[in-house]
Structures are given as structure tokens and as C-alpha cells.
N, C-alpha and C positions, 0 to 999 in steps of 0.2 A: 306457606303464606305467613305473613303478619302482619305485624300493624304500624295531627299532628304531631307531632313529640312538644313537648311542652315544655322540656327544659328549656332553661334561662340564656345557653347559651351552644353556639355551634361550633364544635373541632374539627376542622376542613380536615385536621391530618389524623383524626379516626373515625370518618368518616361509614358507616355500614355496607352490606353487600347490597346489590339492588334489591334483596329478597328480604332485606332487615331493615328498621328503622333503628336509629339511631337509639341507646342507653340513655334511660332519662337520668339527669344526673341530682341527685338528692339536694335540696336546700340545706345551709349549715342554720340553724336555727339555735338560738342561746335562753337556756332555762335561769339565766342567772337575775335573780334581783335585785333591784334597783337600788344600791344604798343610799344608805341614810346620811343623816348631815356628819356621826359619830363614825362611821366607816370610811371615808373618803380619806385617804390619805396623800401627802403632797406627792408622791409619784401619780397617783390620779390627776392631780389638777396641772400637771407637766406634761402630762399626755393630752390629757382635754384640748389643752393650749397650744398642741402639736399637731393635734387635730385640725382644731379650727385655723393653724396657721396655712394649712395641706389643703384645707376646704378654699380658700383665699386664694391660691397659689396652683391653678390649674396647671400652668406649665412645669412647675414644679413637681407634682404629682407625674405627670406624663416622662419627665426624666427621670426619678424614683422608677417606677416601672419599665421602661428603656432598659435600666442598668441591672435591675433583677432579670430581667426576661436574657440577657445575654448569660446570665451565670446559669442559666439550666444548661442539662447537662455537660458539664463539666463537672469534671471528676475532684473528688475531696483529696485528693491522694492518700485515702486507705491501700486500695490495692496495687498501686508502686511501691508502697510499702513493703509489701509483703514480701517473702525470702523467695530468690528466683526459679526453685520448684514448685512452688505454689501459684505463683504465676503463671508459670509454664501450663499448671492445670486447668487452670480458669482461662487460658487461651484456648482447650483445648474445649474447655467447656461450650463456651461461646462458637467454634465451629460446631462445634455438634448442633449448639442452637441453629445455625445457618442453614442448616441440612433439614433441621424441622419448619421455618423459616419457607423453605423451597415448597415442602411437602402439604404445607398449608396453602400456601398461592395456588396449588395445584387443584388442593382438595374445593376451594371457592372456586375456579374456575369447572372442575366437574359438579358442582350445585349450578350454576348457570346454565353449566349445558343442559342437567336433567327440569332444568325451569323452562328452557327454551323447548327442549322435548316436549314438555306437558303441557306447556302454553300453544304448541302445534293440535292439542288434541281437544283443549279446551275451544279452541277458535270457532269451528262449528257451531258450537253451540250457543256462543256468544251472538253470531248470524243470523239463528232461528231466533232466539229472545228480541235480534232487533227487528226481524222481519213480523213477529208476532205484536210488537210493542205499538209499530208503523201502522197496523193493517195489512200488511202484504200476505198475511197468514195467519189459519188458524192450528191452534193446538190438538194434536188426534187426541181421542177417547183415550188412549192407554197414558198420554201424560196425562191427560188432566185427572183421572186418578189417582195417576201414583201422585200428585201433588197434594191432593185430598188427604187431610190428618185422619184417622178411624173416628178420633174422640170427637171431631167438626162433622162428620158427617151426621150424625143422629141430629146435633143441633141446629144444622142449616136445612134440614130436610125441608121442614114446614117451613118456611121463609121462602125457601126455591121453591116448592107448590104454588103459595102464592103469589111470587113471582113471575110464573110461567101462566098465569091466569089474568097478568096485567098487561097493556101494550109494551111494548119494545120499543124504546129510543134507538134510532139507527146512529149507534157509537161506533166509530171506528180505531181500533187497534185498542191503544189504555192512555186514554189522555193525559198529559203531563205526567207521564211516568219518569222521567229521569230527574225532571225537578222536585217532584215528591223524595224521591228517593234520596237529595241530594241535600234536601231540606231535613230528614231526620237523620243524616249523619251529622254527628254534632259538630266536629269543626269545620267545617262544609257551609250549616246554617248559621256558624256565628260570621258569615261572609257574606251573606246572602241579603238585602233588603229589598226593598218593594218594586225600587225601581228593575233591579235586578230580576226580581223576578216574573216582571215581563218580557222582559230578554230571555229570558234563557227557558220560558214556554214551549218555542221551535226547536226544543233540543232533541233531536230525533238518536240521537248515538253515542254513547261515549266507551271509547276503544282504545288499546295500548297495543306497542310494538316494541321490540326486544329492538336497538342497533346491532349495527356489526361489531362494533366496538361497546366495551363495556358501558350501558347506560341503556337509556328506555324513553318514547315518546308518546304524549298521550293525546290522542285525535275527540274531539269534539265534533259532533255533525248536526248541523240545523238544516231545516227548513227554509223556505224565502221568508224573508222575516221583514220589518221595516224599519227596524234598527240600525244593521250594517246589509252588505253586500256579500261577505264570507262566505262561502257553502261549508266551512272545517275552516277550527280554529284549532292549532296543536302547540304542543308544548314540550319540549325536551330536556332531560337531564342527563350531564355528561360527566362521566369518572373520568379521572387521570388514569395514564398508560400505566404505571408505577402502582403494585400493590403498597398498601400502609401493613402497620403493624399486626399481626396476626392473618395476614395472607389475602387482609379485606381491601374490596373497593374501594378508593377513596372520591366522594363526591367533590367535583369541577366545579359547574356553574351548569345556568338551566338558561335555555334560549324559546322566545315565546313570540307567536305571528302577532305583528301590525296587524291591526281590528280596523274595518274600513267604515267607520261610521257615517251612517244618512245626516244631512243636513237638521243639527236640534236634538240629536238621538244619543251621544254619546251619555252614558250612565253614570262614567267614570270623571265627569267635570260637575260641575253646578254652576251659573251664574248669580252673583253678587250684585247687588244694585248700589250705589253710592250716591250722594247728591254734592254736586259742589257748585261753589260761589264766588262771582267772578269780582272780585275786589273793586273793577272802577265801573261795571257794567251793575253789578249788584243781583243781578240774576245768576240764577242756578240751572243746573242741568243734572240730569242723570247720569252717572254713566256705570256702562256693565261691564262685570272683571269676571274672566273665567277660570277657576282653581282647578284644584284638585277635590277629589273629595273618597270618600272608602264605597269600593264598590269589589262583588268579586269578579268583575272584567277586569281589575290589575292581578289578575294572578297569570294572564300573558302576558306582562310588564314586568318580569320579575325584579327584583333589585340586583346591583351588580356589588363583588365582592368591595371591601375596604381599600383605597388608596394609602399610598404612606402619609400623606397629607393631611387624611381628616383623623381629626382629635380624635381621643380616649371615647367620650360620650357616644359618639357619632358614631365611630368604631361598632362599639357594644350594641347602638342600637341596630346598625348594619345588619353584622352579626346574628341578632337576634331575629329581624326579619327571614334571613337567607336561611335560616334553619328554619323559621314555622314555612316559609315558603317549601323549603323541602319536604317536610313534614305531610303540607298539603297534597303532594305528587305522590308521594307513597301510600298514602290514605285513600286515594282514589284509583290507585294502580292495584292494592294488596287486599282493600275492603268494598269501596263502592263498586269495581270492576266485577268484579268474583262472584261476589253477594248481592247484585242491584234488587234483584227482589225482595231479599228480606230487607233491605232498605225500605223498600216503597211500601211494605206491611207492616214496618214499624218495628218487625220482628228482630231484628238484628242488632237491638237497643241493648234486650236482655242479656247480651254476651260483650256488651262494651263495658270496660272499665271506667270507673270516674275517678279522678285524681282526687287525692285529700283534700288540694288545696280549693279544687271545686267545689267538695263539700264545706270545707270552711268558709268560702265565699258565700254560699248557698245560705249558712246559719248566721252570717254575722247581717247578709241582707234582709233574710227576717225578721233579725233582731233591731232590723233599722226602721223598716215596715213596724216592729210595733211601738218603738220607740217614736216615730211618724205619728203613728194612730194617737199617741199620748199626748204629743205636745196638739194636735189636729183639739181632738177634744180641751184640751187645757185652752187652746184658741176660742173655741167656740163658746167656750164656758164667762169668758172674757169678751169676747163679743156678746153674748145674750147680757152680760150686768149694763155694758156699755150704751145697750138700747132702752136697760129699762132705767137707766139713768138719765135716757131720752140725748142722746148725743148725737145728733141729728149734724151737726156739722162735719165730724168726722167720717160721719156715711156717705154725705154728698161729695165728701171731699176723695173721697175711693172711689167713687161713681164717677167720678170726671178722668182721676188717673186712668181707668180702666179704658174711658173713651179715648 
């Protein structure tokens, strides 16, 4: 097993094996500071101006890059250089690579199969967890032990005594267990908002299936719900026939079910109100526009790859969606699948990695929080002089904006 990826951007053509996510790829980051007015010399300010001429000059930039990206590989003529038995070896070289090449496509294709084996023997079990989850079943005496920590049993003793002396709510199965579950995996919950999470309440299942072909689909199971009509919403991710480099899968694209939303229910739109005015009539009207808006029901919408058409920007931002979109499938395929419990107890947090740049985000919003807190007080320090200079206008005059 392993484990969104967070890098910044996506290589369709080094793509991971189904069983790997993708190599986060390092930010290049520069220590260098900021010169002075005495350091700046005129190759600086030719570049500056070169810059900003490139910043100006969208199209311009996009055929600079055009004409770089055709010179990758292509050869420097080092090694036609070279005397023709040295050649001769580095050909020879390079078949031998081919043979390893072979031996690799081989060796990923025997991991898939021992994935598909153990995913045959996992399945069971994943059936009782949902049968147990539903209500359809309960847990014999020998699991719910061995589930029992030693170190929890002493401390839940007294609590379960008392427990067992209180009535009993007629609970069936573990309510909103996969939404719990789905809400403390972290890139999971940063998808997740309120409305969302009335939807996805009736989630009674969520399951994966190996294709026949390289790739993997992920089944979703509700309840009747009053949202959509759905009974299973699924989700597919497909490799190309062609191993990439190093013998790995190469991720295709991902295909996701039309969601058949009740009349008002969709999640995934918001309505806009607007007022307009009719120039000879002089009356206004309302009128309502339906967007978009971020929900995690677009994650069966997934995006489709870049056209040659769209810009450089557009490109990247693509890009950068189709990989966190991957990301997502793998994250619920390799960790929510697997682990749903230790999800839904929180437990599963302890052995999640945080990125740096999370944690830098983490101290610099603190640091805005107290920054916040200061100028908050520095306001209010400034409002209390201004009342006791009796500024009575000022205040009624806030008092009406507000209204």
C-alpha cells in the first residue's frame, strides 16, 4: 500500500504504478537576497527589462517555450563524437538497458498481480465492515476483542459499567461512519463543505475494483437519499497500454457517472441573484444565474486533459487539477479504502505526514491571527478616543451603513 500528492504539477509520461502515487516533486526555492541599490548592476537591469518585456508578451513566452520543449532530447553530439568503438559500446550498453527495460514492465506487472491476489482476500472483509457499518450485522465477541487495545481496556471499564446501567438508544449499524471517516482524512476534508455534507450522509459504502486492463474503479453506495436518484456513484482511472519509464503504469485519464440530481438539490451549482433595469420601462427584475461553484460532487466531473489550444496558464492550471484529481483517487483507493476505521477514530491522523509547506502555511496564518489581534485592538483603541471625544456622527453614520 501507499499513499493527494501535492506537487505543483503532473507528468502524464511518469506517471506511478496503481499501487504508488506519484514523487512529490521539490519546490526550487532561492536564499538569495535582495540587493541593494550598490549591487545591482546593468546586466541586472537588462534582465529586469527582459523580463518585464516576457511578462507583456504572453504569446511570446508560449513560443520561447514551444522552441525549448522541441530541443529536449535531442542529442548534444557528444556521443557521435566519440571513436566508433566506443560507440559500438554504448550501443551495446543501451541494449543491455532494453533487456532490463523488459525485466521491469515484467516485475510491475507481477506487483499487480500479487495486488489483485490480495485484494481477492481483502474483499471479505471489506463486506463484513459494510454489513456491520449498515446494521445488517453484528461483530462476534472474538473481534470485538481482539479490537480492544490492553491499555483502553482498564480505562473504559468504568464508563462501560456505567453505560450498561443507562437506557439504550436503538442505534443502528454506526451512523455516518464513512462521512466521519472521509472528513478526517485531510485532503478528503479540504473538499468537503456543509452542503456536501448532507449528501453524502446516505453513504452507506465505499469500494474499489482492480479493471481488466491496467487501472482501477471506485464505487460509492448511498442510501435513497433526496438529493439525486443514484444507488452508486463510480469513478475510474485508466493507464495507457504502453509501460513509461522504469516499467511503470502510465496514468490516461479518469471517467466519472453523471449524478442525477432532484429538482433544487444539486450541490455542485449555487444560484446568483442579479437586479436589472429596464432603461424605458425603468423597472427592475430579478434575475437568477446558475454557476458553478466547489463542492466534492465534482470529483465525478473530473477535468479532461490540455488541448493544444489552451494557453500556457490554462495548461498548468489543467495540469495541476488532473493531478490533485489523481491524487484524490489514490488517497481513497490506498488509505481511506484499507484504513476506513482508523479514519473514523481519528486514529489514522497519527501516521499522516504534513507537508512543510502546510506547516509554513499553518505559522505564517498565525502569524496573521496575531497580527489581526493587533491592528483589532489598535482599532478599538481608536474607536474608545473617538467616543470619548463624543463623535457621535461618525457612529450613526456606521449604524446606517450597516443597515
Amino acid at each position: 500500500m501507499s499513499e493527494p500528492i501535492r506537487n505543483k504539477k503532473l507528468d502524464l509520461s511518469t506517471a506511478p504504478t496503481p499501487q504508488n502515487t506519484p514523487a512529490n516533486q521539490a519546490p526550487i526555492s532561492s536564499h538569495a537576497q535582495q540587493p541593494g541599490v550598490s549591487s545591482i548592476k546593468e546586466e541586472d537591469v537588462d534582465r529586469n527589462n527582459a523580463a518585464a518585456m516576457l511578462a507583456q508578451n504572453p504569446a511570446l513566452v508560449s513560443m520561447i517555450q514551444g522552441k525549448l520543449g522541441s530541443l529536449v532530447g535531442r542529442s548534444s553530439g557528444y556521443v557521435e563524437s566519440l571513436p566508433v568503438p566506443v560507440r559500438r559500446r554504448v550501443a551495446g550498453l543501451k541494449g543491455i538497458q532494453k533487456e532490463h527495460g523488459k525485466l521491469e514492465a515484467a516485475f510491475q506487472e507481477e506487483v499487480l498481480q500479487l495486488e489483485k491476489k490480495y485484494f481477492a482476500k481483502f474483499t471479505p472483509l471489506y463486506q463484513k465492515r459494510a454489513e456491520i457499518v449498515n446494521g445488517n450485522l453484528e461483530p462476534s465477541e472474538e473481534e470485538v476483542n481482539a479490537g480492544k487495545a490492553e491499555q483502553e481496556e482498564a480505562a473504559t471499564a468504568e464508563s462501560e459499567a456505567q453505560n450498561e446501567s443507562e437506557p439504550k438508544e436503538d442505534m443502528k449499524g454506526i451512523p455516518e461512519f464513512w462521512l466521519t471517516a472521509m472528513k478526517n482524512q485531510v485532503s478528503l476534508a479540504e473538499m468537503i463543505n456543509d452542503r456536501d455534507e448532507e449528501a453524502l450522509r446516505p453513504l452507506c459504502d465505499i469500494r474499489m475494483e482492480y479493471l481488466d486492463r491496467p487501472g482501477f474503479k471506485l464505487i460509492f453506495e448511498f442510501a435513497p437519499n433526496d438529493f439525486f436518484t443514484n444507488k452508486t456513484l463510480s469513478k475510474t482511472y485508466y493507464y495507457r497500454e504502453e509501460n513509461g519509464f522504469g516499467g511503470d503504469f502510465i496514468y490516461d485519464h479518469a471517467e466519472g457517472d453523471k449524478i442525477d440530481w432532484k429538482a433544487g438539490k444539486d450541490v455542485t451549482v449555487r444560484v446568483e441573484s442579479k437586479k436589472q433595469r429596464n432603461k424605458t420601462t425603468k423597472q427592475t427584475r430579478v434575475v437568477k444565474k446558475t454557476v458553478p461553484t466547489e463542492s466534492f460532487f465534482n470529483f465525478f466531473n473530473p477535468p479532461k486533459a490540455p488541448s493544444e489550444d489552451e494557453s500556457v496558464d490554462s495548461e498548468d492550471d489543467i495540469e495541476e487539477r488532473l493531478e490533485l484529481d489523481y491524487t484524490i483517487g489514490e488517497d481513497i483507493k490506498e488509505k481511506l479504502i484499507p484504513h476506513a476505521v482508523s479514519w473514523f477514530t481519528g486514529e489514522a491522523l497519527q501516521f499522516e505526514e504534513l507537508d512543510d509547506e502546510d506547516l509554513e502555511d499553518g505559522d505564517s496564518e498565525e502569524e496573521d491571527d496575531e497580527d489581526d489581534e493587533e491592528d483589532d485592538s489598535h482599532d478599538d483603541e481608536e474607536e474608545s478616543a473617538e467616543e470619548d471625544d463624543g463623535a457621535k456622527p461618525k457612529q450613526e453614520a456606521a449604524e446606517c451603513k450597516q443597515s
